[in-house]
GUPA-506653 format. One record per residue (C-alpha): x, y, z; residue in three letters. Coordinates in nm, 2 decimals. Example, Ala and Ser with C-alpha at 12.3 -4.5 7.8 and 13.67 -1.06 7.14 Angstrom:
2
@xx->1.23&yy->-0.45&zz->0.78&code->ALA
@xx->1.37&yy->-0.11&zz->0.71&code->SER
END
This chain:
101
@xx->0.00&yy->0.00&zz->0.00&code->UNK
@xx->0.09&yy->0.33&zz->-0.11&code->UNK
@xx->0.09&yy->0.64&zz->0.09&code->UNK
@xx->-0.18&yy->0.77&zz->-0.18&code->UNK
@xx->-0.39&yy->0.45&zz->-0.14&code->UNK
@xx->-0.55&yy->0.33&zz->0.21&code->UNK
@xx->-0.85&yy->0.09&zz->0.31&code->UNK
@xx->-1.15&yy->0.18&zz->0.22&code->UNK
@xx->-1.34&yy->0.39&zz->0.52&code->UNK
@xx->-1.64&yy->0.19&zz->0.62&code->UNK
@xx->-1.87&yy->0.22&zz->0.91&code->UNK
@xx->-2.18&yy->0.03&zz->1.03&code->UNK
@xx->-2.51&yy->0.21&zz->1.01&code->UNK
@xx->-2.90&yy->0.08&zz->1.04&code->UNK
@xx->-2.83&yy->-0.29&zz->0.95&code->UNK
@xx->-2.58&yy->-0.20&zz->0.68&code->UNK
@xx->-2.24&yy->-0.06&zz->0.58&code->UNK
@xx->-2.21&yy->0.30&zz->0.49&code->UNK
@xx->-1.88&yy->0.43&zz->0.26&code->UNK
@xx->-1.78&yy->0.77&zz->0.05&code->UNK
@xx->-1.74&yy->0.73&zz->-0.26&code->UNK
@xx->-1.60&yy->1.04&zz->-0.55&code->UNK
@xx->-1.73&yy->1.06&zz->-0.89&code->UNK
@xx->-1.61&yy->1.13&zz->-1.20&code->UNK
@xx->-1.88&yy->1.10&zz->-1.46&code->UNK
@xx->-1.81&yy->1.08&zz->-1.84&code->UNK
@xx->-1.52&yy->0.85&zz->-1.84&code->UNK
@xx->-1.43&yy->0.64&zz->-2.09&code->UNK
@xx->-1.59&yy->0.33&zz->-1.97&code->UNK
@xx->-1.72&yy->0.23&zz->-1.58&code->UNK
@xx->-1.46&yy->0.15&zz->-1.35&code->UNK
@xx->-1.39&yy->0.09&zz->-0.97&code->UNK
@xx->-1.02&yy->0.23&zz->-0.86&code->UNK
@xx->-0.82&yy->0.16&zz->-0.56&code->UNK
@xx->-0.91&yy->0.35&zz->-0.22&code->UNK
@xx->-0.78&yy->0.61&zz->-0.22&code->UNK
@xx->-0.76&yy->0.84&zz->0.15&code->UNK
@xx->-1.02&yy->0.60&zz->0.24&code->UNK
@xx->-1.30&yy->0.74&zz->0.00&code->UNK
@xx->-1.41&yy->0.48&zz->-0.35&code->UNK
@xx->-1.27&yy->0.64&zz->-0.66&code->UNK
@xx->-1.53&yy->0.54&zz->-0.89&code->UNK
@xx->-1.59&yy->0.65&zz->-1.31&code->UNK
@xx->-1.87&yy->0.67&zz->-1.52&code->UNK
@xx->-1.91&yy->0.64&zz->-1.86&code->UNK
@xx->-2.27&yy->0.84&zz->-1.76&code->UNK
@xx->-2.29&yy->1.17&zz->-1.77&code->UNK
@xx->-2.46&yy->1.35&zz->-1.48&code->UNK
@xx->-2.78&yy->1.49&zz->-1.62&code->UNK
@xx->-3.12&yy->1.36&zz->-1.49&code->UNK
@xx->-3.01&yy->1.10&zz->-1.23&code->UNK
@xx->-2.82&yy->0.85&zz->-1.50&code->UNK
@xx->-2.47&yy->0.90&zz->-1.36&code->UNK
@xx->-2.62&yy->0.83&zz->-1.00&code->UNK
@xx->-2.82&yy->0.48&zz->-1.17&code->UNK
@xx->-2.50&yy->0.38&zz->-1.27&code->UNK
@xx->-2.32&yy->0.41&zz->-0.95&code->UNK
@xx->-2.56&yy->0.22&zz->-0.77&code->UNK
@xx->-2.57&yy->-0.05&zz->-1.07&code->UNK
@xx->-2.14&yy->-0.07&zz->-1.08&code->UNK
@xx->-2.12&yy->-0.04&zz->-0.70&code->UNK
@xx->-2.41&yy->-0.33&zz->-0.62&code->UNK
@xx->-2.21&yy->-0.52&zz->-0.89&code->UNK
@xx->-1.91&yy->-0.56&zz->-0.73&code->UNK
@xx->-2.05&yy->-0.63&zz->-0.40&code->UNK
@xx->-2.27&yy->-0.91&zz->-0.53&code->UNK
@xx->-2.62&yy->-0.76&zz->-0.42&code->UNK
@xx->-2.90&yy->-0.65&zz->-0.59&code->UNK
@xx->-2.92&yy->-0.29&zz->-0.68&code->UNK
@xx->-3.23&yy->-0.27&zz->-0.49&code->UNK
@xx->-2.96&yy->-0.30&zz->-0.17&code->UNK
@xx->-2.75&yy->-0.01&zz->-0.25&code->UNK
@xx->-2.89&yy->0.36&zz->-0.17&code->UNK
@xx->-2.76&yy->0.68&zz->-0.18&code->UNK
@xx->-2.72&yy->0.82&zz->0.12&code->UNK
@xx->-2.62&yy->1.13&zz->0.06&code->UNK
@xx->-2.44&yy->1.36&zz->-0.28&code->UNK
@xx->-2.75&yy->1.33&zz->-0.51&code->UNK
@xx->-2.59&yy->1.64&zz->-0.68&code->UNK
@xx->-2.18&yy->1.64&zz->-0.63&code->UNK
@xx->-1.91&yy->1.42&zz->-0.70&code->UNK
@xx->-1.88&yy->1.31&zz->-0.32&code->UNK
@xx->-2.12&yy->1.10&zz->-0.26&code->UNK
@xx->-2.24&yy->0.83&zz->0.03&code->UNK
@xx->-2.38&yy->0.50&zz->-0.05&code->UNK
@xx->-2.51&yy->0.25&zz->0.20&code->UNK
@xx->-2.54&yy->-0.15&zz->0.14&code->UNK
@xx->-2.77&yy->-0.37&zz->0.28&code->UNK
@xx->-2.69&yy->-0.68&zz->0.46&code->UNK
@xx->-2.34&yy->-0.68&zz->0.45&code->UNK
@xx->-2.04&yy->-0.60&zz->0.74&code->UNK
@xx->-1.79&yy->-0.34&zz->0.68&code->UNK
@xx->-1.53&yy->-0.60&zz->0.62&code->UNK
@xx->-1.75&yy->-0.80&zz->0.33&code->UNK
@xx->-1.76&yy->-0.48&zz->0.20&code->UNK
@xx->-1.42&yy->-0.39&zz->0.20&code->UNK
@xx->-1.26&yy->-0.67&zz->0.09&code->UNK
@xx->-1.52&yy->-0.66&zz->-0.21&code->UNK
@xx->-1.45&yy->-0.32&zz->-0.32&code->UNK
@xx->-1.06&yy->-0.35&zz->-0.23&code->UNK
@xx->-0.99&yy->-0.67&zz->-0.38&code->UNK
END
């Protein structure tokens, strides 16, 4: 581990796991990074207009964790690039090695 990468910040929250996650819409393609400072470096190939790049996070994100997208919400960031998502059903470290690995 890098001193620009860390673990992934995760924390426990109404029957779930709740993380930060930072934007960048219109990528080339949809990709998870590293950690980075503890916060999910995630890009869209969306752009953000009208709630698509936000569908697409929620899509990618469930994805990876192996959930339906119906147990990922946004918690928070509807608008910005720094967002926080919250997943159903599983522990902070399911998530994290998940999204890390």
């Amino acid at each position: 581990m890098t001193s620009e990468t860390a673990a992934l910040s995760v924390q426990t929250q109404d029957g779930g796991t709740a993380f930060a996650v930072r934007v960048t819409p219109r990528a080339g393609r949809d990709r998870i990074d590293p950690p980075r400072e503890g916060v999910l470096p995630v890009r869209l190939a969306a752009p953000p207009v009208e709630g698509e790049a936000n569908a697409a996070l929620l899509r990618l994100v469930a994805k990876a964790l192996g959930v339906p997208p119906s147990r990922v919400r946004l918690l928070s960031g509807s608008r910005g690039r720094n967002k926080r998502l919250w997943v159903e059903g599983l522990d902070p470290d399911q998530v994290r090695d998940r999204l890390s690995g």
